[in-house]
C-alpha positions, 0 to 999 in steps of 0.5 A, spaced: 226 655 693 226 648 690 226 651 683 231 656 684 235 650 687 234 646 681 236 652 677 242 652 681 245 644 680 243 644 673 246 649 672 241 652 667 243 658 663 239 664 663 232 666 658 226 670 658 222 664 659 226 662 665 225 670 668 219 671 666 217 664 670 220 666 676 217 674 676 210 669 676 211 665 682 215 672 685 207 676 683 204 670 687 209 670 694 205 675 699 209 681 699 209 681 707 213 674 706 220 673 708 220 668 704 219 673 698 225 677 700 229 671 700 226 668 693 228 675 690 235 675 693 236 668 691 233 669 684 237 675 682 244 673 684 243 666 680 240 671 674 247 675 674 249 668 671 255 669 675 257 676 672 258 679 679 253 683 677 246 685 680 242 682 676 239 680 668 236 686 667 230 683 664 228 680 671 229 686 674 224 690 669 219 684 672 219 685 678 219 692 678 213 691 674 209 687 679 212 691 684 208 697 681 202 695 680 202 693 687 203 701 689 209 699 692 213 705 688 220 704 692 221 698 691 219 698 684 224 704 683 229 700 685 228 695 680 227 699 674 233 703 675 237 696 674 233 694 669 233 698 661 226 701 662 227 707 662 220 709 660 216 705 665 220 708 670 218 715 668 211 712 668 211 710 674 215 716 677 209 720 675 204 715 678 208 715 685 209 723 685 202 725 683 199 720 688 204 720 694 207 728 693 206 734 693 206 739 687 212 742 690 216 736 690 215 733 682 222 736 681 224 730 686 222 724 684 225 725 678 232 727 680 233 722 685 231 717 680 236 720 674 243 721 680 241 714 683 241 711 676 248 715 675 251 714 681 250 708 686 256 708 690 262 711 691 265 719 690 264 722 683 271 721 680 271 714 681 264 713 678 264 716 672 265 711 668 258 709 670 255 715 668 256 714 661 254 707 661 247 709 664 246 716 661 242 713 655 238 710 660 237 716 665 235 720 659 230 715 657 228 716 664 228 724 664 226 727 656 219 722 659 217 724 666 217 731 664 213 730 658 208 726 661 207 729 668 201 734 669 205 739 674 210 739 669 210 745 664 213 744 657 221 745 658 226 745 657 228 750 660 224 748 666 220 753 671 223 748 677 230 750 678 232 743 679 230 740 673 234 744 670 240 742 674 238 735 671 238 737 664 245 740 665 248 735 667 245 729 662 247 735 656 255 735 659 255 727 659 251 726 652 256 731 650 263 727 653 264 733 656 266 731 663 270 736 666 263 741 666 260 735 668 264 735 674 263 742 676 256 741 676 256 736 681 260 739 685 257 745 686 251 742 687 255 739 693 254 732 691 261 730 693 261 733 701 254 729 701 249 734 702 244 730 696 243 723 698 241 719 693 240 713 697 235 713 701 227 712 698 221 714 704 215 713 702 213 720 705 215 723 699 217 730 703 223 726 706 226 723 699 233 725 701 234 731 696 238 736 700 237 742 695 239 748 697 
């Protein structure tokens, strides 16, 4: 904490060098530690640089990392869906599908991962706006999950139903067509709440995709 103090009154600016010194000392934190959850806080809100935003990117992907390779996938994709790596999300994706889930779920993982990354809070209308700003990203996050997993038949189209859906609704972004994007969410019933897109669960049978 002493560090991030410092950081805070000089009121030092931003670098890799910097973020890349605090992913260290966050490595080295036991991961059961309170103090750990306070540090990333703390570490994060002084990475926006005052931006209002939920973090550097770049100290996201650190920590998203070290959090990989502690098999804690949850918190781990949290971050990386706040980070501009596309492509170690998908990665570890398939690691936490393949050694938490089953093979009826592989569709999942990876849903929840790309409807998290385009909408984090709030109604469709009002968020569309953060869809275009994250498509290339959960694209990224898509076209590498269904290419590496091993329960994934070459697509698309693609055998699971869902994977599809995705597929659609990253076409209708990809091509500015917003009205055809709204209407494949409705009729998912993403607006009346029957996705949750919130909720991660280390049981991968409770990934909080209400699919019908």
């Amino acid at each position: 904490m002493l560090v991030l103090e410092s950081l805070e009154k000089a009121e030092v600016e931003v670098a890799d060098e910097l973020l890349e010194n605090l992913a260290k000392l966050f490595s080295l934190m036991d991961p059961n530690s309170p103090e750990r959850v306070a540090f990333v806080s703390r570490a994060l809100k002084w990475s926006s640089g005052g931006s209002g935003r939920l973090g550097h990117p770049r100290l996201h992907q650190l920590l998203a990392l070290t959090l990989w390779r502690e098999q804690n996938y949850c918190e781990s994709r949290y971050h990386f869906l706040h980070s501009a790596d596309g492509e170690g999300c998908a990665h570890m994706l398939v690691e936490y599908s393949t050694s938490r889930g089953f093979r009826s779920e592989v569709d999942m993982f990876v849903a929840q991962a790309v409807l998290q990354q385009l909408f984090f809070a709030g109604p469709v209308i009002s968020r569309l706006f953060l869809c275009l700003k994250n498509k290339s990203s959960a694209s990224v996050v898509f076209t590498t999950y269904t290419q590496k997993h091993p329960s994934i038949e070459d697509g698309p189209p693609f055998v699971q139903p869902l994977l599809n859906f995705i597929w659609f609704l990253l076409l209708a972004l990809d091509g500015g067509k917003l009205t055809v994007f709204t209407v494949l969410y409705t009729l998912q019933g993403m607006e009346q709440g029957t996705w949750d897109v919130s909720g991660c669960n280390a049981d991968s049978s409770s990934l909080g995709l209400g699919v019908s």
